[in-house]
C-alpha positions as CSV (number, residue, x, y, z in Angstrom):
1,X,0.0,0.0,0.0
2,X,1.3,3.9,-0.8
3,X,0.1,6.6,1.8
4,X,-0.9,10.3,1.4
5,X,-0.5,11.5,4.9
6,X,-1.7,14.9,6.8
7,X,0.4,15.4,10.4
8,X,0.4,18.1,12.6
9,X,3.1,19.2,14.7
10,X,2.5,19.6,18.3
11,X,4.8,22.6,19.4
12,X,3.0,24.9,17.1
13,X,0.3,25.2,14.2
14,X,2.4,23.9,11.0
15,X,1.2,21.0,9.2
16,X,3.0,18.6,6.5
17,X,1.3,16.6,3.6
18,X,3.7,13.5,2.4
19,X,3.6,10.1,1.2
20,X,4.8,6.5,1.7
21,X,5.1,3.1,1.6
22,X,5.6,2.5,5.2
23,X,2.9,5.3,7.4
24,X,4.5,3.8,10.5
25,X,7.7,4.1,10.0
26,X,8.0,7.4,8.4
27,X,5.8,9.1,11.3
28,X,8.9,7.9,13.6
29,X,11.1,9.3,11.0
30,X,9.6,12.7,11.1
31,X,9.3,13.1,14.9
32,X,13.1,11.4,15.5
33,X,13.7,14.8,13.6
34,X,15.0,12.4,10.7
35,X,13.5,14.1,7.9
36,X,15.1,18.0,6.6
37,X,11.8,19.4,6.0
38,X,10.2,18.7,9.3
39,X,12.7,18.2,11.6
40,X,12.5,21.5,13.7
41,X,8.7,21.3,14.2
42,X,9.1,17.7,15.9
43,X,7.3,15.8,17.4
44,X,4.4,15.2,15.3
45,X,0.8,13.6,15.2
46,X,-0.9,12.0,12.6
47,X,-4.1,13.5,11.7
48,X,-5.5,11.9,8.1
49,X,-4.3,9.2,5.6
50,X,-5.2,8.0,2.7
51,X,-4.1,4.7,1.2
52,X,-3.4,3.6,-2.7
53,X,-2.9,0.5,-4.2
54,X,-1.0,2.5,-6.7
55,X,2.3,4.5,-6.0
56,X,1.2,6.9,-9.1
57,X,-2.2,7.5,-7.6
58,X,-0.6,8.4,-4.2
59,X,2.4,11.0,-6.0
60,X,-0.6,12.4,-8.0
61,X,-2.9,12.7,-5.1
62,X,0.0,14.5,-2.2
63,X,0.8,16.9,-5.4
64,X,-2.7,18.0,-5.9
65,X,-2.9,18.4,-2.1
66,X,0.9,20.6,-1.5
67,X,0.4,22.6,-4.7
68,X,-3.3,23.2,-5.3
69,X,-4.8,25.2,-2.4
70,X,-8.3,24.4,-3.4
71,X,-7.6,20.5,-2.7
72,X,-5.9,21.3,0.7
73,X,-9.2,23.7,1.9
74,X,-11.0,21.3,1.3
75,X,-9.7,18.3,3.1
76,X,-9.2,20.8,6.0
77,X,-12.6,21.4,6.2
78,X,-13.9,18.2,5.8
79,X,-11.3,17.5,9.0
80,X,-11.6,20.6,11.1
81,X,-12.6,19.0,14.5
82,X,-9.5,16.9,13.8
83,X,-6.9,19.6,13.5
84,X,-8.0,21.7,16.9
85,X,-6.6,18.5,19.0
C-alpha cells in the first residue's frame, strides 16, 4: 500500500502533507527529527491518511494536495474538529 498522509506538529500550528510506503515508520522518521523538512517542528501527530494501491495514484494525489490550495481547503474542512486537537 502507498500513503498520502496529513500530520500536525504539536509545538506549534504547521502541518506537513507527504507520502509512503511505510505510514509507521516514516511518522517515527519525522518526529526522531529524521527528515530536513520537518525536523524542527518535531514531534508530530498523525491526523489523516489516505491509502493507494498504486504509487502513481498516491504521487498524484500529495501533489494535488501541497500545490493546489483548493484541494488542501478542502480536506481541512472536511477535517476541522481533527486539527483543533
Amino acid at each position: 500500500m502507498h500513503y498520502v498522509y496529513f500530520i500536525k506538529s504539536i509545538k506549534n500550528n504547521f502541518f506537513y502533507i507527504g507520502s509512503t510506503d511505510n505510514l509507521v515508520e516514516r511518522i517515527k522518521e519525522h518526529n526522531k527529527g529524521k527528515v530536513l523538512s520537518t525536523k524542527h517542528y518535531a514531534p508530530f501527530k498523525l491526523i489523516y491518511y489516505e491509502a493507494y494501491f498504486s504509487k502513481k495514484d498516491a504521487l498524484i494525489r500529495e501533489c494535488l494536495l501541497k500545490h493546489h490550495g483548493s484541494s488542501k481547503g478542502h480536506l481541512k474542512k472536511r477535517i476541522k474538529y481533527s486539527l483543533e486537537n
